[in-house]
C-alpha positions in Angstrom: -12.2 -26.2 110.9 -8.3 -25.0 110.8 -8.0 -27.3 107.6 -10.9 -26.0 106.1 -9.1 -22.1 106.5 -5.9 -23.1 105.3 -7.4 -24.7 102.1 -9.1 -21.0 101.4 -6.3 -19.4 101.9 -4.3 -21.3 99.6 -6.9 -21.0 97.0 -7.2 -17.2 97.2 -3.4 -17.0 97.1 -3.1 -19.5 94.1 -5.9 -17.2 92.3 -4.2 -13.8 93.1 -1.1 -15.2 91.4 -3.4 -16.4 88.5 -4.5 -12.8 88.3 -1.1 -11.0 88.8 0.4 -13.2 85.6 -2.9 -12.2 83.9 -2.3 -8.6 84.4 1.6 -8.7 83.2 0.6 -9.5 79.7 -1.3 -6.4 78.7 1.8 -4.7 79.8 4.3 -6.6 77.7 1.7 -6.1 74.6 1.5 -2.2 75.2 5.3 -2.6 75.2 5.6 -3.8 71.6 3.0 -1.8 70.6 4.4 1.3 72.1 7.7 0.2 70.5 6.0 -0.2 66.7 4.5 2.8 66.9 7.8 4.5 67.5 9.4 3.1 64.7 11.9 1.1 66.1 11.2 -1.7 64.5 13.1 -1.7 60.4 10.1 -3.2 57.6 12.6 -5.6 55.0 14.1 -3.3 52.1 11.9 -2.9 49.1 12.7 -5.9 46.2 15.2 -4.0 43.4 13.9 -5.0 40.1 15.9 -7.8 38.2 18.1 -6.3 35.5 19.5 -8.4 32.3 22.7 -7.9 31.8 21.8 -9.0 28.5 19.5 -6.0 27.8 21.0 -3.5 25.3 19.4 0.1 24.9 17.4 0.7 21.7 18.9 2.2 18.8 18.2 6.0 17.7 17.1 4.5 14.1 14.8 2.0 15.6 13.0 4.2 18.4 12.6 6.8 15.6 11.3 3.9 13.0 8.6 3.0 15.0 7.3 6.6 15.3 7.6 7.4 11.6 5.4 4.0 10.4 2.5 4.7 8.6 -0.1 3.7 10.9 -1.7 1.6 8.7 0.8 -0.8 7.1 3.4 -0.1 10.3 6.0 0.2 7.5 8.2 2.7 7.3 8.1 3.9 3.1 10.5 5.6 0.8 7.2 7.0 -1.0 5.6 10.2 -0.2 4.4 10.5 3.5 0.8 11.9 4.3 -0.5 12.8 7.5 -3.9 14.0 8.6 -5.1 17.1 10.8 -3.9 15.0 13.7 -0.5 14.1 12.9 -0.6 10.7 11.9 1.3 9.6 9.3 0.2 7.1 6.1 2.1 6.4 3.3 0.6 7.5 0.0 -0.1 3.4 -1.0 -2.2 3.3 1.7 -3.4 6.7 2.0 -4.8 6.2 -1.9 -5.9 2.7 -0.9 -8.0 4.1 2.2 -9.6 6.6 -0.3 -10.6 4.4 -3.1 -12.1 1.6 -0.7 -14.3 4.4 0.8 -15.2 6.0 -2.5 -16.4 2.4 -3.1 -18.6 2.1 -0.4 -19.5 5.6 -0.7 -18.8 6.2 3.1 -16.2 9.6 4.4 -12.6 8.1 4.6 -11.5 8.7 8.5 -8.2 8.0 9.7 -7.6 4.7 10.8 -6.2 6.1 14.6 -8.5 9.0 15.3 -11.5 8.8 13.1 -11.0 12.5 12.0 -11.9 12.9 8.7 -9.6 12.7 5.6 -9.3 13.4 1.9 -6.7 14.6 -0.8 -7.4 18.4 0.2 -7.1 18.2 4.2 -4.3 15.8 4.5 -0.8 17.1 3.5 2.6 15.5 2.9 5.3 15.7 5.7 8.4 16.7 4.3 10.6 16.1 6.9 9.3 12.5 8.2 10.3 11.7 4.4 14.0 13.4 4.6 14.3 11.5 8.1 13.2 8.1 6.8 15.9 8.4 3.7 18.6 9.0 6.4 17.4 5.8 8.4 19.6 2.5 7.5 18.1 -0.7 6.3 19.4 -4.2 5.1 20.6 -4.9 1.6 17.8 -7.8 0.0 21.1 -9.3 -1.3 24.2 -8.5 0.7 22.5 -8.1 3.6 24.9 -4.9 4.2 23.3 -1.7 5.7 23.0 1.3 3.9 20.5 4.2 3.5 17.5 4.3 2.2 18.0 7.6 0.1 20.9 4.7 -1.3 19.6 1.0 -1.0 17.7 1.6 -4.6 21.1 2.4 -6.4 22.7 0.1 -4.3 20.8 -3.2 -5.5 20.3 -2.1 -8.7 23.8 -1.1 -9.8 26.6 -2.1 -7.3 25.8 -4.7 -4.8 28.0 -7.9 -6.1 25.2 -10.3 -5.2 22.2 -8.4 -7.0 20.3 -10.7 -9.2 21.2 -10.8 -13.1 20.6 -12.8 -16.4 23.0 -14.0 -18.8 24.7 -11.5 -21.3 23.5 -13.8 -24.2 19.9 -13.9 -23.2 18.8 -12.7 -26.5 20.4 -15.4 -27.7 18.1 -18.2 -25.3 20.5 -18.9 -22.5 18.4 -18.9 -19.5 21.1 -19.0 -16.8 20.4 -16.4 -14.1 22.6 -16.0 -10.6 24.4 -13.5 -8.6 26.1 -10.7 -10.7 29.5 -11.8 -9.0 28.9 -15.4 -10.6 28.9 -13.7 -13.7 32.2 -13.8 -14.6 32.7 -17.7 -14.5 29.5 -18.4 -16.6 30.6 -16.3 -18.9 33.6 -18.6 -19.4 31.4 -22.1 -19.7 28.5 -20.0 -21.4 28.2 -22.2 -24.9 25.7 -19.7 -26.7 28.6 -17.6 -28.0 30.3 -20.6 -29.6 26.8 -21.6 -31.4 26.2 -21.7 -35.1 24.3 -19.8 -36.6 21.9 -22.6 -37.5 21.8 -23.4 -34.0 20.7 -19.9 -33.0 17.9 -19.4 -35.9 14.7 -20.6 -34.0 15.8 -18.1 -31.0 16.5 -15.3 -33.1 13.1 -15.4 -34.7 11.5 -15.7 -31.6 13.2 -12.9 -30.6 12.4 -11.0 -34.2 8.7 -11.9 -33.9 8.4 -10.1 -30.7 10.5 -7.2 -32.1 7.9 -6.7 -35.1 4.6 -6.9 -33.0 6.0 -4.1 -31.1 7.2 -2.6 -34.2 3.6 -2.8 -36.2 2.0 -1.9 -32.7 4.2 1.9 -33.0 3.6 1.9 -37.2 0.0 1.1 -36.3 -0.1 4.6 -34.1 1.3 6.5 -36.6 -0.5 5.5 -39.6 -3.8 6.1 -37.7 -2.2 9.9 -36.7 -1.9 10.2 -40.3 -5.3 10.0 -41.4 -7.7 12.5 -42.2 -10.7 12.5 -39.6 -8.9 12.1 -36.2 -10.7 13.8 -33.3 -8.7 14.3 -29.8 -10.5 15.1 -26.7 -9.5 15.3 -23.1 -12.0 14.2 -20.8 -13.1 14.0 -17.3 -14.4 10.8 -15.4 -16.8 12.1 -12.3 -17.7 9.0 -10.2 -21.9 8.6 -9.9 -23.7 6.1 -7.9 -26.8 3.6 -9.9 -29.9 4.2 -8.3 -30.1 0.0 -6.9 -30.6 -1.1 -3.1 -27.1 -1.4 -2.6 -25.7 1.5 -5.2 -22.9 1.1 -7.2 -19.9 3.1 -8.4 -19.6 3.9 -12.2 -17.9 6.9 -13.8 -19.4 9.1 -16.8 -17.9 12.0 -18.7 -20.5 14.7 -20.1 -21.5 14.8 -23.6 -18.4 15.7 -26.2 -18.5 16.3 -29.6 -15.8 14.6 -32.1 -15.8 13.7 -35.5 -19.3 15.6 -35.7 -20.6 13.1 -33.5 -22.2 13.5 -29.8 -20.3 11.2 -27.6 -19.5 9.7 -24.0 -17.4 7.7 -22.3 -18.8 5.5 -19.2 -16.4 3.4 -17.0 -16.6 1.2 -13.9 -14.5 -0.9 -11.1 -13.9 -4.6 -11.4 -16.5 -4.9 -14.5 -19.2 -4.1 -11.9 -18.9 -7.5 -9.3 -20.4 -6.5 -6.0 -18.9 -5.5 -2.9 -15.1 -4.5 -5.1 -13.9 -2.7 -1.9 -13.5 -6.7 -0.5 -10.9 -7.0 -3.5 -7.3 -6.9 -3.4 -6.7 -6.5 -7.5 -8.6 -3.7 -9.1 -9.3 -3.0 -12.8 -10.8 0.0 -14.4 -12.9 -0.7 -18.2 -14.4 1.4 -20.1 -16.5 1.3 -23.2 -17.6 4.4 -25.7 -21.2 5.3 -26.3 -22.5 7.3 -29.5 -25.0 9.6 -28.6 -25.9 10.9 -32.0 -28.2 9.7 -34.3 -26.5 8.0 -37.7 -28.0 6.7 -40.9 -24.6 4.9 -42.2 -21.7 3.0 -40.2 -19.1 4.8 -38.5 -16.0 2.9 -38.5 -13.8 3.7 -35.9 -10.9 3.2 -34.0 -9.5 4.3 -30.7 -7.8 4.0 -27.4 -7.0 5.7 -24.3 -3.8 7.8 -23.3 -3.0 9.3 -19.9 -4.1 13.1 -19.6 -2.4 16.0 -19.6 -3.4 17.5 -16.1 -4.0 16.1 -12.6 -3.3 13.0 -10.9 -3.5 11.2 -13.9 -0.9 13.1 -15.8 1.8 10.4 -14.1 -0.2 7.3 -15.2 1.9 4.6 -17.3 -0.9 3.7 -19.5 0.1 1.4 -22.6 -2.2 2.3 -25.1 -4.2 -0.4 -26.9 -6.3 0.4 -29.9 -10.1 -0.8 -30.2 -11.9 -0.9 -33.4 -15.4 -1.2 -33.5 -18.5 -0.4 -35.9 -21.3 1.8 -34.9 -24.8 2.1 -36.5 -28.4 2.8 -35.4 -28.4 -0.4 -33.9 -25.2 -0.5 -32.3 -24.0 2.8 -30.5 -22.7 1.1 -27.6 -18.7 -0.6 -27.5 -18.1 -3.8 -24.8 -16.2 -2.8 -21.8 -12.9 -2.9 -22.7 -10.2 -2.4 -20.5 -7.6 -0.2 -19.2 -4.4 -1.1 -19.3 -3.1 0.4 -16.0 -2.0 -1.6 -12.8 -3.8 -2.2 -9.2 -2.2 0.2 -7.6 -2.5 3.0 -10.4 -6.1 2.1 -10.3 -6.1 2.8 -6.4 -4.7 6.2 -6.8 -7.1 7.4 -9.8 -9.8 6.3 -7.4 -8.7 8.4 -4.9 -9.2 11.5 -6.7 -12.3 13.2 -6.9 -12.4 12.8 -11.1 -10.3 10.8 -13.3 -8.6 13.1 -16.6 -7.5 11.2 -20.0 -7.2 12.0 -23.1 -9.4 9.9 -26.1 -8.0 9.8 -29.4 -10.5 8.9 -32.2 -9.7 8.5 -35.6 -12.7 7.4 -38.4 -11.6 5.1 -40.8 -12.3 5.7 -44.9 -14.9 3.0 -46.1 -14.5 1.4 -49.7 
């Protein structure tokens, strides 16, 4: 009976132990958490970000670049600068570009970054993004020096030593071209100016035969200005859409009167393919329509020079002379056309009419 006491009394003491140790552990956790709460406790510093030692700090001129780009090409031009209500700035290839594909697809040209709208009487040129991109340097094609860009076009065309250039005796069939500073020592092994004469003779009438087709070309002009019947009239291209599904873009002047005759003039993109805004290359032709009634033939000739007002005042139109016959039964000419480059043909497009002047003169019949 005594054993049977002692052996409860151990086992209560060894369980009030058991409980004593249990009880000392909430106390040591509300220690540490009485202790993070205060703040004793130091979080690891904050990681310091990793710096290059490599890294150089942006030029002025290339900071500033990137902010005067036109925001369509991202280039920065030496042209004129445009910018719509918004700021933005486009370069006038690209402002004339955005216009002509839109007059094309006969939709409102937007800007490209915020869809405001845009034409050649809301959008104006920025002066001083244009003074600021001639004061910003750029590379040399040749050289590779840095100059300018009010000075790079001087530069390569007149004074940087490695600028391309052709042979002083060109005219006489050497075809040796190089660096202008290599010019001096081909010079002195050039063997066209110690040729013969004989030796030089199928050059020279190369040379001459080109001479007199652009010779006849200028006597042809002014024999025709020296005729009797010789009507001049400056005219005005207004764009109009055909009346098909998918319309198209043709330009028509009104009804002019030369030579006593009723006349018009009718023009149109890319002789008329569809979809031309999808095309890089542009062309405008033209062809001349009598409107009168005739009895007899009217022989004619006539071509196209740039106008006197308006955008097309600048074109560099080299004018090529049509002949053609009219009767009762033909009173319409082939398209023909007109001799002016993609990207003049981009910026008469853009204008809201397209001015030229027509020069007609009736040649005497036998």
């Amino acid at each position: 009976m005594a054993d049977t006491t002692n052996s409860n009394d151990l086992q209560q003491n060894s369980l009030s132990d058991t409980v004593s140790n249990t009880n000392e552990i909430p106390l040591l956790i509300g220690t540490d958490n009485s202790t993070s709460d205060s703040g004793d406790v130091e979080e690891p510093p904050a990681k310091k970000c990793k710096i290059s030692l490599t890294d150089k700090p942006r030029l002025l001129e290339d900071r500033i670049g990137s902010i005067l780009s036109c925001c369509i090409c991202l280039d920065l031009s030496i042209l004129a600068m445009f910018q719509c209500v918004n700021g933005h700035l486009m370069c006038v290839s690209c402002f004339n570009h955005l216009l002509a594909d839109c007059k094309l697809k006969d939709e409102q040209a937007t800007c490209p970054n915020c869809r405001c709208e845009i034409s050649k009487s809301n959008c104006t040129r920025n002066l001083a993004v244009e003074k600021t991109i001639s004061e910003l340097p750029i590379q040399c094609d040749y050289c590779s020096k840095i100059f300018l860009r009010s000075e790079i076009k001087i530069h390569q065309s007149q004074h940087c030593p490695d600028r391309p250039i052709i042979c002083d005796y060109s005219l006489l069939g050497c075809n040796w071209n190089g660096s202008y500073h290599n010019l001096p020592s081909h010079l002195i092994l050039c063997e066209y100016p110690n040729k013969t004469g004989l030796e030089l003779i199928n050059t020279i009438r190369a040379q001459k035969t080109k001479y007199d087709e652009e010779k006849k070309s200028l006597e042809t002009v002014v024999d025709l200005l020296s005729l009797n019947q010789i009507g001049v009239s400056d005219l005005i291209l207004k764009p109009l859409r055909t009346d098909d599904f998918v319309a198209k873009l043709y330009f028509e002047t009104s009804r002019f009167t030369a030579l006593q005759y009723q006349w018009q003039v009718r023009a149109r993109i890319n002789d008329n393919i569809p979809h031309p805004h999808t095309t890089v290359t542009r062309s405008l032709s033209y062809q001349l329509i009598l409107k009168s009634k005739v009895s007899q033939t009217i022989d004619l000739k006539f071509f196209i020079l740039k106008g006197p007002h308006g955008d097309s005042s600048t074109l560099q139109i080299q004018p090529i002379i049509y002949h053609f016959e009219f009767n009762q039964n033909n009173t319409e000419t082939e398209y023909l056309k007109l001799p002016i480059s993609s990207q003049e043909c981009n910026r008469i497009l853009s204008s809201s009419s397209i001015s030229f002047r027509l020069l007609m003169v009736q040649l005497d019949r036998p």
